[in-house]
C-alpha positions in Angstrom: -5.2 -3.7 10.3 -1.6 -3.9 11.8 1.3 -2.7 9.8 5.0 -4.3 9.8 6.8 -5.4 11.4 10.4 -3.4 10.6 13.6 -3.8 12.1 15.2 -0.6 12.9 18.2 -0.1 15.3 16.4 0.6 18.1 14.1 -2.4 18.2 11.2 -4.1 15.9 8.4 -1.9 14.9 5.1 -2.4 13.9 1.5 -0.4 13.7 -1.4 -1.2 15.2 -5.0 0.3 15.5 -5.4 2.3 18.7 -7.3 0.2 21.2 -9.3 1.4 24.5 -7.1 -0.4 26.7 -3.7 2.0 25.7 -5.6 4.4 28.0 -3.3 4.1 30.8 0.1 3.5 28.6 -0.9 6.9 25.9 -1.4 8.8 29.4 1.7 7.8 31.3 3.8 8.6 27.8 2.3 12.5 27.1 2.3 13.6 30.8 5.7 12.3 31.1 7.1 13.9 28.1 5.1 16.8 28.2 8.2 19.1 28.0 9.4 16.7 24.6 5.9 17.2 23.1 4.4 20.6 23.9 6.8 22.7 21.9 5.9 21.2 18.6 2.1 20.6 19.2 -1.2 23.1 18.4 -1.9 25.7 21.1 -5.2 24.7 22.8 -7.4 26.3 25.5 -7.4 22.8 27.4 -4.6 22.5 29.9 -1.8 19.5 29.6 -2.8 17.6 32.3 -6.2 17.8 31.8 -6.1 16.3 27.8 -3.9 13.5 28.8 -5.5 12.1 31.5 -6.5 8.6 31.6 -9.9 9.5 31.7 -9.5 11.6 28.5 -8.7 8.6 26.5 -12.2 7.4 25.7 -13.4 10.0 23.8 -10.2 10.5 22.2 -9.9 7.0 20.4 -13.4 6.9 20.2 -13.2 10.1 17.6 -10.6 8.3 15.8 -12.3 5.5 15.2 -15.3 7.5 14.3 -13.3 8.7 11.3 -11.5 5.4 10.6 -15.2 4.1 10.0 -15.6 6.5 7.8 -12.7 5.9 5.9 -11.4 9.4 6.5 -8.8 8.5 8.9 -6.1 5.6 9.7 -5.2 5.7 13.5 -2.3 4.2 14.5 -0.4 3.4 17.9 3.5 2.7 17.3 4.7 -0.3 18.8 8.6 -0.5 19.1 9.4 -4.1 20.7 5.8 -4.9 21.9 5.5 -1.2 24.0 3.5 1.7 23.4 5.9 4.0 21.9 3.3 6.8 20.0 0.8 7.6 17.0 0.7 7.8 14.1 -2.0 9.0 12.0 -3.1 9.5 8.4 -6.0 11.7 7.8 -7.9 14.0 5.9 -8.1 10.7 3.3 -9.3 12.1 0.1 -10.6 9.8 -2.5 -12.0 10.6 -6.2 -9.4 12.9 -8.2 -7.4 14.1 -5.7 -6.7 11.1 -3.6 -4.6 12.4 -0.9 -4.1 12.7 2.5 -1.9 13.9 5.4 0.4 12.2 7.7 1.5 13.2 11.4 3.0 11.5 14.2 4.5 11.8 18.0 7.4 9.3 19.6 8.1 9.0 23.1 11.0 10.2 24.2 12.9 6.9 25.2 12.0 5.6 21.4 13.4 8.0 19.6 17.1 8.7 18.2 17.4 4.5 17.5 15.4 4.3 13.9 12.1 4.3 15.2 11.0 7.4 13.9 12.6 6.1 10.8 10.0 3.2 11.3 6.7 5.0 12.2 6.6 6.7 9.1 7.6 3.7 7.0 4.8 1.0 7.2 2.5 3.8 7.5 2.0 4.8 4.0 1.4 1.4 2.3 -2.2 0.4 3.1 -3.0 3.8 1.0 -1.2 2.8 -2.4 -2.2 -0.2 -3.6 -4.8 1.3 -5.9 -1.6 1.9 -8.6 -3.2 5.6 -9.0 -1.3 8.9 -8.1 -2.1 9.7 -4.7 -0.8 12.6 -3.2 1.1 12.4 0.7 1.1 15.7 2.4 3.1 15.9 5.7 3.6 19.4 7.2 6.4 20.4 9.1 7.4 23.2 11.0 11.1 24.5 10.0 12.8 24.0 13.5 11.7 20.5 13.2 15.1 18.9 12.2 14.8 15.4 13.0 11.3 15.1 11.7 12.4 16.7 8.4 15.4 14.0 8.1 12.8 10.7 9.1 10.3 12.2 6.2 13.5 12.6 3.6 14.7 9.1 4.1 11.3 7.5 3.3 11.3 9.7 0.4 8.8 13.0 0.8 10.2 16.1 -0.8 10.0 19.9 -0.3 6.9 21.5 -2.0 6.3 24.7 0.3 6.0 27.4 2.6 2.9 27.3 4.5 3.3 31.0 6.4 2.0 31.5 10.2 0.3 27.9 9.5 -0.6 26.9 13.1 -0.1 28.3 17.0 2.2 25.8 18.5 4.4 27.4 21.7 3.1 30.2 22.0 3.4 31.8 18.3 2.5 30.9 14.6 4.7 29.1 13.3 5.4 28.8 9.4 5.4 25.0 8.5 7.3 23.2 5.5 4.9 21.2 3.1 5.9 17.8 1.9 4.8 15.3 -0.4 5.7 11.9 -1.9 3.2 10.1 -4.5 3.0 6.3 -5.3 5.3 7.0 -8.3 8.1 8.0 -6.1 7.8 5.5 -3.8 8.3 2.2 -5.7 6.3 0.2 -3.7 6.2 1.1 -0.1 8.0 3.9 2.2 8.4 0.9 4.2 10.0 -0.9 1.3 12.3 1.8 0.3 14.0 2.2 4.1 14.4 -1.0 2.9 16.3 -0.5 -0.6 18.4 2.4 1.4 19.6 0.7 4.2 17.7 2.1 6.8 16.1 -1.3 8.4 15.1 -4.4 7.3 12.2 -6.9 7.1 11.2 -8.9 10.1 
């Protein structure tokens, strides 16, 4: 189910389920920016060029939509002004007591520094509170991360931790922040309190 629209400085956002057909546009976008992306992403054994092929694609959304199915996961692809611009993606979706789930994301370098990251973590929380019940956000950060820390304050997720040596990314283990926001603290939406602050506005 799509997600938005929200107007941000840099253009009108929106989220929308990841389709077969962004094959050739997710491609173009992670090869391109690989020296934007690499540094803050899991070490694997699989090289760059090889994971972001076109032909790679398939059996990447295909896994996602697996666990959307599922109800485990919420893919998303970020669309700033009709183009491909990213993902987002909620997962680990926990139901019963806990109710929680995680949140990460990735922005192409030409949509980013204009509100959009702003806007891909906005709409995405709201399809997961509407049950008027606690439910716990979790979005982990690493410390270097300065812009992504400063998009997840203004829709409202606070410091709760230290994760130490957390993940491999570049090269090293990296300690990562751990944040959270719960439907109390939201009010309604992260989408609807970019809102309330100033931050963009309904299209």
């Amino acid at each position: 189910m799509p997600v938005g629209p929200l107007r941000v400085p840099g253009g009108l956002v929106r989220l929308r389920p990841v389709r077969l057909r962004d094959a050739a546009h997710w491609s173009q976008i992670r090869l391109a920016d690989r020296a934007h992306l690499e540094p803050w992403e899991p070490v694997t054994d699989v090289n760059w060029e090889v994971r972001h092929a076109i032909s790679s694609w398939p059996a990447v959304c295909s896994g996602l939509r697996s666990e959307a199915r599922k109800g485990r996961m919420l893919p998303y692809v970020i669309d700033v002004d009709g183009q491909f611009s990213g993902q987002l993606t909620i997962g680990n979706v926990t139901h019963g007591a806990l109710r929680s789930a995680w949140i990460g994301y990735w922005v192409a370098s030409t949509a980013t520094g204009g509100g959009g990251g702003d806007g891909r973590a906005g709409p995405g929380p709201r399809p997961l509170f509407r049950t008027g019940h606690a439910a716990p956000r979790r979005g982990d950060g690493a410390p270097r991360e300065c812009a992504s820390r400063a998009v997840l304050a203004k829709v409202g997720f606070r410091e709760e931790g230290l994760l130490r040596r957390y993940l491999e990314v570049d090269g090293a283990w990296r300690d990562h922040l751990l944040v959270a926001v719960t439907i109390e603290e939201l009010n309604g939406s992260a989408a609807s309190a970019l809102v309330r602050e100033g931050h963009a506005s309904w299209a």
